[in-house]
C-alpha positions in Angstrom: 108.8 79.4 126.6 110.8 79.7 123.5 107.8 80.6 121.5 106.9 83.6 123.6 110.3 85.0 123.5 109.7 84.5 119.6 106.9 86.1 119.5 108.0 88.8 121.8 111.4 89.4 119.8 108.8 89.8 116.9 106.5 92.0 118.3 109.3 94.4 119.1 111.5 94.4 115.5 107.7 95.3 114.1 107.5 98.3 117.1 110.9 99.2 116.3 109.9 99.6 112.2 107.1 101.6 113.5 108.7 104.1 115.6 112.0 105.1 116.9 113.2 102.1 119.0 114.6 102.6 122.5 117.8 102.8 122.1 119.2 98.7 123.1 122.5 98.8 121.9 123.3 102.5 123.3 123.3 103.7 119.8 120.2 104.6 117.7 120.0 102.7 113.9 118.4 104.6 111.0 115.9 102.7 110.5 114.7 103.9 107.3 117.8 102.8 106.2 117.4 98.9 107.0 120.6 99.2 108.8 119.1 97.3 112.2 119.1 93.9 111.0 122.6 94.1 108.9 124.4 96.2 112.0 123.4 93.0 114.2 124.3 91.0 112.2 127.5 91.8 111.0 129.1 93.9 113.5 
C-alpha cells in the first residue's frame, strides 16, 4: 500500500512539473521557479 501511494505521489510531482498543478494548497507555486518542493518544505 505504501508503495502505491509512492508511486502515486511521484506520478503527480512529475504532472505537476509538466503542467500547471491543481492548485492543493489553495495557492498556485511558480513552478519554473523550483519553489514547490522548498515552499513544502520549509513553510
Amino acid at each position: 500500500m505504501k508503495k502505491l501511494f509512492i508511486t502515486f505521489t511521484a506520478a503527480v510531482l512529475l504532472a505537476a512539473c509538466s503542467h500547471n498543478p491543481p492548485k492543493p494548497y489553495g495557492k498556485p507555486f511558480p513552478i519554473n521557479q523550483h519553489t514547490t518542493v522548498t515552499e513544502k518544505a520549509n513553510p
